[in-house]
C-alpha positions in Angstrom: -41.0 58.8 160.3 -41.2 57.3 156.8 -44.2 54.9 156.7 -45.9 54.5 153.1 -49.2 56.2 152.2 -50.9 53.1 151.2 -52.5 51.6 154.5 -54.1 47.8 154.4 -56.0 46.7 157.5 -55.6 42.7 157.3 -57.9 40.3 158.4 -55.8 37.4 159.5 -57.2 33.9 159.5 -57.4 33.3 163.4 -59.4 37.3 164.2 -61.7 36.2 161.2 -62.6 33.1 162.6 -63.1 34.1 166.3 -65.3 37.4 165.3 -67.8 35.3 163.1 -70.8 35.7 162.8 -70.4 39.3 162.4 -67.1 38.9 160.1 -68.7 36.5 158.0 -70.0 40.1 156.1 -67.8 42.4 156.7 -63.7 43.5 157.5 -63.1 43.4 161.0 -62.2 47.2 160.7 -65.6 47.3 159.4 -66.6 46.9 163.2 -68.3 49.3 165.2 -67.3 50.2 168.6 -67.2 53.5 170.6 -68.7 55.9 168.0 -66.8 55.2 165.0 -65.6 52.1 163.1 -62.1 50.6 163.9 -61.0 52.1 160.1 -62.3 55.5 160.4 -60.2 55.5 164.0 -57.0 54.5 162.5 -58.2 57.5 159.1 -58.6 60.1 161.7 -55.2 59.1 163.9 -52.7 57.9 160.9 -53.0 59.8 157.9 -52.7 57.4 154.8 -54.5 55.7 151.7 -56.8 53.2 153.3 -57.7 50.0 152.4 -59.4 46.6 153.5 -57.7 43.4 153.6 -60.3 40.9 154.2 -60.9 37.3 153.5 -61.1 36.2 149.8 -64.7 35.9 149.3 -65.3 39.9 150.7 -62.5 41.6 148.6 -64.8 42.2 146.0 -67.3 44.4 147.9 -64.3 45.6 150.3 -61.0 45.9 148.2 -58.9 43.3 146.1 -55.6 41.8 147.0 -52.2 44.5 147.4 -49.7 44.7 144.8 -47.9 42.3 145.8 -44.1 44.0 145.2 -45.6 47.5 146.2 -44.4 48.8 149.5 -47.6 49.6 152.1 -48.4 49.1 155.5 -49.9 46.4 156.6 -51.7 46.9 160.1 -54.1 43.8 161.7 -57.7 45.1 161.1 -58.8 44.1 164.8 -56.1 46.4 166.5 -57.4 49.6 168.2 -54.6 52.3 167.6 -53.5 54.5 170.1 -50.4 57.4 170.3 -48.3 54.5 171.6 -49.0 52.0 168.9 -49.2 54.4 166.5 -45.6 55.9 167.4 -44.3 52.3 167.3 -45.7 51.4 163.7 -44.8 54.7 162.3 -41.0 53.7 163.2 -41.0 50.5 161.5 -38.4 50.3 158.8 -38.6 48.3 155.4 -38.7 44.7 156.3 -39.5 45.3 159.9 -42.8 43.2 161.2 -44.4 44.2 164.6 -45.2 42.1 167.2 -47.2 41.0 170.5 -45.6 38.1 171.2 -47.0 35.5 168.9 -49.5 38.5 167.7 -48.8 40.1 164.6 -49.7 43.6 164.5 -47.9 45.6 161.8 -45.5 45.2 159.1 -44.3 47.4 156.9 -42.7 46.3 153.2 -44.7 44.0 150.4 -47.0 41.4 150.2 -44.4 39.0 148.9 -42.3 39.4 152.3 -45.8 38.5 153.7 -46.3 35.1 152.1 -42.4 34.4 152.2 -42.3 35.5 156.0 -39.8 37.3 155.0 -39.3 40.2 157.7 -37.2 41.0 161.3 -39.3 40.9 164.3 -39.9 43.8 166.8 -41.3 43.2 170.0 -44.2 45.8 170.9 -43.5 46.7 174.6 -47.2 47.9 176.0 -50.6 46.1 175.6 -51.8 46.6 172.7 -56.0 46.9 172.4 -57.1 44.1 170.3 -60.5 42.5 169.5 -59.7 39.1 169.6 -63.7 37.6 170.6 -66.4 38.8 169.4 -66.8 39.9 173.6 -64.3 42.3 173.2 -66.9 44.9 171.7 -68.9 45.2 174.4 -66.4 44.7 177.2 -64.4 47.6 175.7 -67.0 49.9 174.2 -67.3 52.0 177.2 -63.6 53.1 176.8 -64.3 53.9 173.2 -67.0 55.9 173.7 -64.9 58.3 175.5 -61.9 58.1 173.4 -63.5 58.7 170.2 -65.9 61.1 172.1 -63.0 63.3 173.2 -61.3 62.9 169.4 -64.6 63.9 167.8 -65.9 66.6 169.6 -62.7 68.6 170.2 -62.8 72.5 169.1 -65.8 72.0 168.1 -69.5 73.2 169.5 -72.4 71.5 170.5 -76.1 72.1 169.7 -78.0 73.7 172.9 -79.5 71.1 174.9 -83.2 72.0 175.2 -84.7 73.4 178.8 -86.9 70.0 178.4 -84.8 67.8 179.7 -82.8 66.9 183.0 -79.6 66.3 183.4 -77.6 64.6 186.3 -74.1 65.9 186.8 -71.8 68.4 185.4 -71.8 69.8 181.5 -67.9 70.0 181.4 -65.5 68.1 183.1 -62.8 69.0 185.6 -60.5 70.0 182.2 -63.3 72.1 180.6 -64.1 69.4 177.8 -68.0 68.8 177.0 -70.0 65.7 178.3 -72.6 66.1 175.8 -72.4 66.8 172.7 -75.4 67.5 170.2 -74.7 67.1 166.3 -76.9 69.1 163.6 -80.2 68.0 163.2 -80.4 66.2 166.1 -84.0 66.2 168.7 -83.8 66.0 172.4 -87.2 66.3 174.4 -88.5 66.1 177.9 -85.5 63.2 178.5 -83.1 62.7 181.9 -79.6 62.5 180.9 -76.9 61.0 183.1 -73.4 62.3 182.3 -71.6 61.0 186.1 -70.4 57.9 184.4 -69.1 59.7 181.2 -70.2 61.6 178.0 -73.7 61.2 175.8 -72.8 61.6 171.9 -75.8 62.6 169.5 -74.9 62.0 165.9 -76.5 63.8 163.5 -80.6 63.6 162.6 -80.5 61.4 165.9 -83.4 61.1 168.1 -84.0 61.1 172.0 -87.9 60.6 172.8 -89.7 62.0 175.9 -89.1 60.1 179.1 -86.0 58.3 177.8 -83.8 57.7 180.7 -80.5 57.6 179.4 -76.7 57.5 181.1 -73.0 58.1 179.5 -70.7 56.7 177.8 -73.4 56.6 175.1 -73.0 56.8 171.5 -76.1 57.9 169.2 -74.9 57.5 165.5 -76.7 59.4 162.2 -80.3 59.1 162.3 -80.2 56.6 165.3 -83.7 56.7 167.6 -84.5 56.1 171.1 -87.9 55.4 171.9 -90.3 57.0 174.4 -89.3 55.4 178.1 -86.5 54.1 177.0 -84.2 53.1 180.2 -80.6 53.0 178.3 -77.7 52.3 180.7 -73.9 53.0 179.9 -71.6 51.6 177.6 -74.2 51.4 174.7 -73.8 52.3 171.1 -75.9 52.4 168.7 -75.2 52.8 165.0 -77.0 54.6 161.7 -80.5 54.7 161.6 -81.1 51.8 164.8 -84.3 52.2 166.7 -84.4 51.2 170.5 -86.5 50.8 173.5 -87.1 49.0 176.4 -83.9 48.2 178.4 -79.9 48.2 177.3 -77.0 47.6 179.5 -73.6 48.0 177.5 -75.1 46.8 174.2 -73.3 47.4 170.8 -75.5 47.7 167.6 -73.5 48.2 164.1 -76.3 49.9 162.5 -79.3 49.4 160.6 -81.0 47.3 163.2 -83.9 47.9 165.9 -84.9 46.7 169.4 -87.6 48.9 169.3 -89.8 48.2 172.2 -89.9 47.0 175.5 -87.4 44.0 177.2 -84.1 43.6 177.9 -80.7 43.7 175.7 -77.6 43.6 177.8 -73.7 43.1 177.2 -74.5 42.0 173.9 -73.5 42.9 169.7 -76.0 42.8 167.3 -74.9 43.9 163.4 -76.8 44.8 160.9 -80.1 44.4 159.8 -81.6 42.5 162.9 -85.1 42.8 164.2 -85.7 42.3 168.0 -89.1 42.0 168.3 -91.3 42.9 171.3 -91.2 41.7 174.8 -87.7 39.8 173.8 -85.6 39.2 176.7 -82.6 38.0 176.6 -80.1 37.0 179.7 -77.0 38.0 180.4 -76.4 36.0 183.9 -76.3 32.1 184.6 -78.8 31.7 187.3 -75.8 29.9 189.2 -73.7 33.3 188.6 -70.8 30.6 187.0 -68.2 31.7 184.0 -70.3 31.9 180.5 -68.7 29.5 177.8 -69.6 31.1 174.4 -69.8 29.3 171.2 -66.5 30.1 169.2 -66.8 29.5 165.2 -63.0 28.9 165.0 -62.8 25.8 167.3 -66.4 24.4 166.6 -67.1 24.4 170.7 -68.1 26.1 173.4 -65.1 28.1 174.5 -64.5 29.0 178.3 -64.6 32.7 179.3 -63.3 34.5 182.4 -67.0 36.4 182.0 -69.9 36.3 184.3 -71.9 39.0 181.9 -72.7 38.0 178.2 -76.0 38.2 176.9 -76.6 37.5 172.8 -74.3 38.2 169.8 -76.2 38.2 166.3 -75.2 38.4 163.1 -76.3 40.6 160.1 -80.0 40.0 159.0 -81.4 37.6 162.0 -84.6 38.4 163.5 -86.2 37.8 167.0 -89.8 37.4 167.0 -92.3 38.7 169.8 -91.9 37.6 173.2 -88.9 35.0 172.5 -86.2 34.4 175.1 -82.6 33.9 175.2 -80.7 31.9 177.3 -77.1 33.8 178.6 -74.6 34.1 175.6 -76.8 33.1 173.0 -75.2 33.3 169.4 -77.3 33.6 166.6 -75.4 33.7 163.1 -76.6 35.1 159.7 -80.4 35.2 158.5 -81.4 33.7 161.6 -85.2 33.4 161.9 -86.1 32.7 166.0 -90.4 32.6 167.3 -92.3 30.9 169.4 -92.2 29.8 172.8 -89.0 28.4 174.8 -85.6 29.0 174.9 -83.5 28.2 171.8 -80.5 26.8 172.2 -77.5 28.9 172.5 -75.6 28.2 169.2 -78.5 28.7 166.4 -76.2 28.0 163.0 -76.4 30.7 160.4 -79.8 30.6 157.8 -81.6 28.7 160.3 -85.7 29.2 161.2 -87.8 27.9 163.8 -88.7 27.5 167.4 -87.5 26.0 170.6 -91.0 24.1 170.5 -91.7 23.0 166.4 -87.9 22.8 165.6 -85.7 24.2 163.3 -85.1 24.2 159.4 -82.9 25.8 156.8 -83.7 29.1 155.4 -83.4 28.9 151.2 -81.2 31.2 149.6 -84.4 32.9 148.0 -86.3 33.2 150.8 -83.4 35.0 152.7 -82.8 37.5 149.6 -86.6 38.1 149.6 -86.8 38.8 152.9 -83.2 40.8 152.8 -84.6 43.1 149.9 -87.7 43.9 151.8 -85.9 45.3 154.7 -83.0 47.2 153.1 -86.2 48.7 150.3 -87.3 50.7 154.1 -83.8 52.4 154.0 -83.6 53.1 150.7 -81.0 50.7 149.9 -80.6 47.3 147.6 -79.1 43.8 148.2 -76.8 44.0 145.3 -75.9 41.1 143.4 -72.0 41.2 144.9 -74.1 40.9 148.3 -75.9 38.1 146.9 -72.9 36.2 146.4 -71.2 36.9 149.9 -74.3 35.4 151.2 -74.1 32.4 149.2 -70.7 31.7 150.2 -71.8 32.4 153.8 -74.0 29.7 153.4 -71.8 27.5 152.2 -69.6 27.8 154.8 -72.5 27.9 157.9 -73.5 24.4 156.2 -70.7 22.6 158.3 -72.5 24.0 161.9 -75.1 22.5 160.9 -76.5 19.4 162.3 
């Protein structure tokens, strides 16, 4: 093998577009599913110089263009590695562009064989794991849970499980491997953990409450908390410092973001900085038990899915307030306001507030930054003035979705 050191994970115009909202303010190797973000699985699996390759108005928070006549890598930023995939990319020659078909994948030379299309085609052979709607996270999460699970917890030891708690099924698999694993600094009390349907992952300073009824795969990230009585099926992950409760099914949360009481979150994404207020419930079945359509950004429609599950996908900063309800496959894009009574409808257009009942109306720029700086002050954090002016162009942009 003689692959470059300097790595780019590419956001290409049509994965972009179909993952908005939650690429509108970040990479899509920025995303989280399983335990870790798509970039740190491709840091831990390919060794290299990593760097993003995202849309033109994120590469100043997230990394400028390449050199254009420097030789690199260039790998699509929603691809999932594997040994397979990785085995095929690490045998691409100078000049040589790997391929799904019609779906780029990898290509290995400069970024001025890029823009001249200048490269010979090899077709990939296997499947490749790809993110290519913004359903993908959820629908694959479960898998990634255990993969990264198995890649993050091997040769290494656990933290005791307390005699508090209760678990269901077997500590060790059939090959000896851990099903739970406990990271420094991490609380478990008085809760009944479920490890038939794979492992429980509990990152660092992470918290399980008493009563919490909880089943694998799940994935706890730094300084993540779940809430006394929690019911928190498989499939879930849930990012830095998120607070839950109530009940999850197969819900992915990028981090920074709480559901912190009681209703129901299921086979949905929510990124970062969201607020599910109390009593929120928000479907994930047509009462007719049809195919969901799902808004898609890309084709300004409602696109048809082969799904019967899809509950809410929400963008960075969008909160829920007290008792609101969502109608199946709700999207809500960035700095989304919802209260009140009644179902909204199921595309609410980024930097919108309102209610199902009084209407809705656009969010100013300074109201959103006001409200953004009050909620990243809890963590510690500041909306800096290179986040000011993503949002600003993500406004922009959300203007045409809007009525």
């Amino acid at each position: 093998m003689n692959i470059p050191t300097t790595i780019y994970l590419v956001d290409t115009p049509d994965s972009h577009e179909n993952l908005l909202p939650l690429s509108f303010t970040r990479p899509v190797a920025d995303f989280r599913i399983g335990i870790t973000t798509i970039r740190q699985k491709w840091e831990d699996l390919l060794p290299g110089s990593y760097n993003y390759f995202p849309v033109e108005y994120l590469r100043e928070k997230f990394g400028n263009v390449a050199d254009p006549d420097a030789d690199a890598l260039f790998i699509t930023g929603a691809l999932l590695p594997d040994p397979m995939l990785i085995e095929a990319i690490s045998n691409l020659r100078r000049g040589q562009a790997l391929f799904k078909k019609d779906t780029p994948l990898a290509y290995h030379g400069t970024l001025n064989n890029i823009i001249n299309k200048e490269w010979e085609t090899v077709e990939y052979e296997r499947a490749p794991r790809i993110i290519t709607y913004v359903f993908d996270i959820f629908l694959l999460n479960p898998h990634m849970i255990k993969e990264d699970f198995s890649r993050l917890t091997n040769g290494r030891t656990s933290r005791p499980l307390p005699a508090s708690n209760r678990v269901i099924g077997d500590f060790t698999d059939e090959e000896g491997n851990p099903m739970i694993f406990i990271e420094e600094g991490a609380s478990v009390e008085g809760a009944t953990i479920n490890l038939k349907g794979g492992p429980v992952y509990i990152g660092r300073n992470a918290e399980i409450m008493e009563g919490s009824c909880v089943r694998g795969p799940l994935a706890m990230c730094e300084k993540a908390k779940i809430r006394m009585g929690s019911k928190i099926y498989g499939g879930s992950t849930f990012g830095p410092y998120c607070k839950v409760g109530g009940e999850i099914d197969n819900a992915v949360m990028f981090g920074y973001s709480n559901k912190a009481h009681d209703g129901y979150l299921g086979n949905a994404v929510v990124g970062e900085w969201c607020n599910i207020g109390a009593g929120v419930n928000a479907s994930n079945l047509k009462n007719d038990y049809s195919k969901i359509r799902v808004w898609n950004y890309r084709s300004h429609t409602f696109m048809r899915t082969d799904l019967q599950f899809c509950g809410p996908i929400i963008g960075d900063h969008t909160k829920i307030g007290v008792n609101c309800m969502l109608n199946t496959a709700t999207v809500l894009g960035v700095g989304v306001n919802i209260h009140g009574a009644g179902f909204p409808r199921v595309f609410v257009p980024s930097f919108s507030e309102g209610s199902p009942t009084t209407g809705f109306s656009n969010v100013t720029m300074k109201k959103f930054h006001d409200i953004a700086e009050r909620v990243m002050s809890r963590r510690d954090l500041k909306l800096t003035e290179c986040d000011t002016r993503i949002y600003e162009k993500v406004y922009e942009i959300s203007s045409r979705f809007k009525g």
